[in-house]
C-alpha positions in Angstrom: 90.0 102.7 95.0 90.2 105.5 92.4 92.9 105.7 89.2 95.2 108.0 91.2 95.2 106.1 94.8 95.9 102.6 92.5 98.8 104.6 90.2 100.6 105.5 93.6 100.4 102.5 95.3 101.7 100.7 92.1 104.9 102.5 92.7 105.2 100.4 96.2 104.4 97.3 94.7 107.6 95.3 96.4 106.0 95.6 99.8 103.8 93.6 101.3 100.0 93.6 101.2 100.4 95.0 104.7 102.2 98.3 104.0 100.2 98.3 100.7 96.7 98.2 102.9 97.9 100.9 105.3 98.9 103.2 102.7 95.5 102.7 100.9 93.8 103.7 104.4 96.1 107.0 104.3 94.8 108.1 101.1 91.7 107.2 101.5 90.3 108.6 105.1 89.4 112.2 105.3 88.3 115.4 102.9 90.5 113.8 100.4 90.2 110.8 100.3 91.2 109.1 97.0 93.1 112.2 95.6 96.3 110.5 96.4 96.5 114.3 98.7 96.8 114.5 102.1 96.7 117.0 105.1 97.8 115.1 108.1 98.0 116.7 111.5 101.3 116.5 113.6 102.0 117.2 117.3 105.0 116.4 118.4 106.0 119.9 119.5 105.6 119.0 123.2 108.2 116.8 122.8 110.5 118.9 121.2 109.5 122.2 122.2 108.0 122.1 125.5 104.2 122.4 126.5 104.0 126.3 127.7 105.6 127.3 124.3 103.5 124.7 122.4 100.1 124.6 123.9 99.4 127.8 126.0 98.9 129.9 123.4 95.8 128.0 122.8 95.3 125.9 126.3 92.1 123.7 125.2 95.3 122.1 123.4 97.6 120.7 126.5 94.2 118.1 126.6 95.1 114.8 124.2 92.2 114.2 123.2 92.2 118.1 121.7 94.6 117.0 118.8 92.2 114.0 118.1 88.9 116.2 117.6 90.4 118.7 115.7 92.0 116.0 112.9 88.5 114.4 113.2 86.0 117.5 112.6 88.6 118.9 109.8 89.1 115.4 108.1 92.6 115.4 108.3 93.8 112.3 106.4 96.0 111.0 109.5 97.2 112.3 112.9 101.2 111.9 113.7 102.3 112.6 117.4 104.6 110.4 119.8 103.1 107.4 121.4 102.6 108.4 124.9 100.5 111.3 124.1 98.5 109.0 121.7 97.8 106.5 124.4 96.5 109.3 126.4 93.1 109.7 124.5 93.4 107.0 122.0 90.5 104.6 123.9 87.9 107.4 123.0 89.0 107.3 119.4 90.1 103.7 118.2 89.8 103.0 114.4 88.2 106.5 113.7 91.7 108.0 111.9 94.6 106.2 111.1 97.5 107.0 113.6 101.1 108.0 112.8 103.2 106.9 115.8 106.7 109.3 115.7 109.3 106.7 117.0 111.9 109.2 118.0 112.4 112.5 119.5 114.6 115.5 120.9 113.9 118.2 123.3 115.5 121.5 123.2 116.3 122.2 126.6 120.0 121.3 125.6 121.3 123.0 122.7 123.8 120.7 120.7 125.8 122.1 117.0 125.1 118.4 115.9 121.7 117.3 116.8 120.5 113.6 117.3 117.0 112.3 118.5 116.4 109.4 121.1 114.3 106.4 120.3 111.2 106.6 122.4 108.8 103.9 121.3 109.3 100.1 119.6 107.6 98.9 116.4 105.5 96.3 119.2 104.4 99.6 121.3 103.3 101.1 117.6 101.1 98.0 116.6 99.5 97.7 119.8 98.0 101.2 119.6 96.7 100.5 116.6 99.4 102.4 114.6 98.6 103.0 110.6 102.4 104.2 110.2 105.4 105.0 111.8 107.2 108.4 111.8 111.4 108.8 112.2 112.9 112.1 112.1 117.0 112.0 110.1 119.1 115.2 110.2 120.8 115.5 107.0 123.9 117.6 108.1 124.7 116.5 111.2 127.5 114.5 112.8 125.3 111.7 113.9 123.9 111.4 110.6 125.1 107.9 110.1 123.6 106.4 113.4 120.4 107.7 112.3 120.2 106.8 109.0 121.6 102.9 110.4 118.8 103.8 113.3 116.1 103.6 110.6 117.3 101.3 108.5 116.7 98.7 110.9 113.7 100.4 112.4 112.0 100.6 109.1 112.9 96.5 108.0 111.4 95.6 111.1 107.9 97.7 110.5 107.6 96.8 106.9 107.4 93.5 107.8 104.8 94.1 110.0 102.5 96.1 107.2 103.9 99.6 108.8 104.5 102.1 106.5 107.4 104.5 106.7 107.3 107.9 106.9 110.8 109.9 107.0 110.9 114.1 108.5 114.1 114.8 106.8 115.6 118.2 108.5 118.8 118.9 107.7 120.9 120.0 110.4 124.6 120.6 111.9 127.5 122.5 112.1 128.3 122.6 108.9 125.0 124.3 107.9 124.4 128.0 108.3 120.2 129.2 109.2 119.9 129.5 105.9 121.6 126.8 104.3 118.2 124.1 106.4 116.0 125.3 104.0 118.2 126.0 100.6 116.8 124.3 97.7 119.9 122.3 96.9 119.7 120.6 101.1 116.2 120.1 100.7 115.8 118.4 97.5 119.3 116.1 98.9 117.3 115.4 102.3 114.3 114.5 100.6 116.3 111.9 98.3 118.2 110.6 101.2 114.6 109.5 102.8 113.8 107.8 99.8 116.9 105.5 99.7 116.5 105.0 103.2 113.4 103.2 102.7 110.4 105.9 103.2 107.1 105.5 101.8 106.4 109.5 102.7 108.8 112.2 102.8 108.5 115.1 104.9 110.3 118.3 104.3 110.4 121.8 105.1 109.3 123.8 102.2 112.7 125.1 100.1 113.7 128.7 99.7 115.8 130.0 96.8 119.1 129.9 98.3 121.5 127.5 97.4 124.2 126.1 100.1 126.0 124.0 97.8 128.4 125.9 95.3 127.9 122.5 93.4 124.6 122.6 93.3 124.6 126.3 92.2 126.9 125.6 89.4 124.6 122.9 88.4 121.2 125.2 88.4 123.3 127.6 86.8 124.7 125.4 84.0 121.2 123.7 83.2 119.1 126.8 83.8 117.0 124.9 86.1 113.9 126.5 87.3 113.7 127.6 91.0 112.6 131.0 91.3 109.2 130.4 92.2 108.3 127.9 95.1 106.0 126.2 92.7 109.2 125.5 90.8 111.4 124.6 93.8 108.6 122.3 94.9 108.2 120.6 91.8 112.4 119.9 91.8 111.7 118.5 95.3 109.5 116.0 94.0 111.4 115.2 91.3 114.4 114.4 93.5 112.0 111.9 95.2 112.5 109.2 91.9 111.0 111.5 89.8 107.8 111.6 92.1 107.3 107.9 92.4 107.2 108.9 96.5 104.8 110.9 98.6 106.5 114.1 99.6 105.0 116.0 101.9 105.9 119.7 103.4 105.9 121.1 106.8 103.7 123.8 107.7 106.6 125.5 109.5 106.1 127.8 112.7 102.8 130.0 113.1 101.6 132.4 110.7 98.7 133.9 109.3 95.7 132.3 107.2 96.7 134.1 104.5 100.2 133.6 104.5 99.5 129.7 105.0 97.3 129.2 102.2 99.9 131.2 99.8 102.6 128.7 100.8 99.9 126.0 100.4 98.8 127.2 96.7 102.6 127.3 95.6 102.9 123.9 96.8 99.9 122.6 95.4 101.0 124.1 92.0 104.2 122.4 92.2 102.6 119.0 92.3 103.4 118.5 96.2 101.8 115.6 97.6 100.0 118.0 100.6 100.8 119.4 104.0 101.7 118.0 107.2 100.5 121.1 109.5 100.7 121.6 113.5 101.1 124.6 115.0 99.6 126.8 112.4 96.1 124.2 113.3 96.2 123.3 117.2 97.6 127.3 118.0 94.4 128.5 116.9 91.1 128.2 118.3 89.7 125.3 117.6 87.2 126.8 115.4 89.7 128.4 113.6 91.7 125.0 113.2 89.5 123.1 111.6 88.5 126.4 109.1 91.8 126.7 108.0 92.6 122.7 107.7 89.6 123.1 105.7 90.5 125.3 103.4 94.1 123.9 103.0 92.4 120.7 101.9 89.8 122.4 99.6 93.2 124.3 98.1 95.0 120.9 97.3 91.4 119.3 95.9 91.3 122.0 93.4 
């Protein structure tokens, strides 16, 4: 236990020993372990996008157990992906990393202006893999907001008092949001809040541009003069609209790009006091060898 890992686990302190033991494990497995950082690696994009525009642009990676070596050799702090996939491989790898088990899931071979995502896994299929956490995905935005948030409610009662840990991807979406308007700073810091009062441990989010959807919300920057012209700044008002950073936030690595171009994002938002990276196809896309380099150096950028 270091000073950090024992600071952020003090701000959990009304759950149970359970969630409180899992969450230690998190922080400490992996290259940074005890850092209170994390890079975790996610693949779910077979699920959602399909395995020929997922995995063949590196095919080693339509294997399972692909995802579970490449977490291992780059010391990943956890690996995230839907339960079926997880089953596939886990027997060769029981108890070496801890296991984020995403509960629900969409595909995208039907286009919908309101989005929603099917429960595909119960909180008795998560322990029995051995899950360390469970994953839900809410879209801010949408029409069927309101069953999801109810979805998780009950979803994330149920795993807390089994020791599970919660982790919320909040991605707002629906007809009411232009391209743009996902990623604003103002929809992201307000989807990151909403996972926190809907019980997550960890936040995920995509990082924020400087874009504002909200006239409210501009008038309010505006007015106050608050700081979002850097993504260090617009990641630091991210955390701060997560209690003031008394949660985990973490931030998508977003849709393939180069080394450079990751590690820039990564520095900003290191420098912003994000919490770390949850990174998929800009890892498992590459050769393997290339993976693990550049989870490598993501890690060794939050360290410093």
């Amino acid at each position: 236990m270091t000073a950090r890992v024992n600071e952020i686990l003090s701000w959990y302190r009304t759950d149970n020993y359970g969630v409180l033991s899992n969450l230690h494990r998190l922080m400490m497995t992996g290259t940074l372990a005890g850092t209170g950082k994390f890079v975790i690696l996610p693949v779910d994009q077979g699920f959602e996008h399909g395995p020929i525009r997922s995995f063949c642009v590196n095919p080693p990676s339509m294997d399972p157990a692909y995802h579970f070596e490449l977490a291992l050799e780059s010391g990943c702090n956890a690996y995230a992906a839907p339960l079926p996939q997880i089953a596939a491989a886990v027997p060769d790898f029981v108890g070496r990393i801890p296991l984020i088990i995403k509960m629900n899931s969409s595909d995208s071979l039907y286009s919908a202006k309101n989005p929603n995502q099917a429960i595909t896994c119960s909180i008795k299929d998560a322990l029995q893999i051995g899950a360390t956490a469970i994953g839900f995905t809410i879209y801010p935005g949408t029409a069927m907001r309101k069953e999801m948030f109810e979805e998780i409610r009950e979803m994330g009662e149920e795993a807390r008092s089994v020791g599970l840990p919660v982790v919320i991807w909040a991605y707002a979406r629906g007809e009411g949001l232009g391209k743009e308007d996902e990623t604003a700073i103002d929809t992201i810091s307000y989807s990151a809040h909403l996972a926190c009062q809907l019980g997550a441990h960890i936040v995920k989010v995509k990082t924020p541009s400087a874009h504002i959807a909200q006239d409210a919300a501009k008038k309010t920057i505006e007015k106050q003069k608050v700081k979002i012209d850097t993504l260090a700044d617009r990641i630091k008002l991210v955390v701060q609209s997560c209690f003031n950073g008394k949660r985990i936030v973490i931030f998508s690595g977003g849709e393939a790009k180069s080394e450079e171009d990751v590690l820039t994002e990564v520095r900003g938002i290191a420098q912003g006091g994000g919490f770390g990276s949850i990174m998929g196809r800009n890892a498992f896309q590459r050769p393997k060898a290339e993976g693990v380099k550049l989870l490598k150096n993501v890690m060794a950028t939050f360290r410093n």
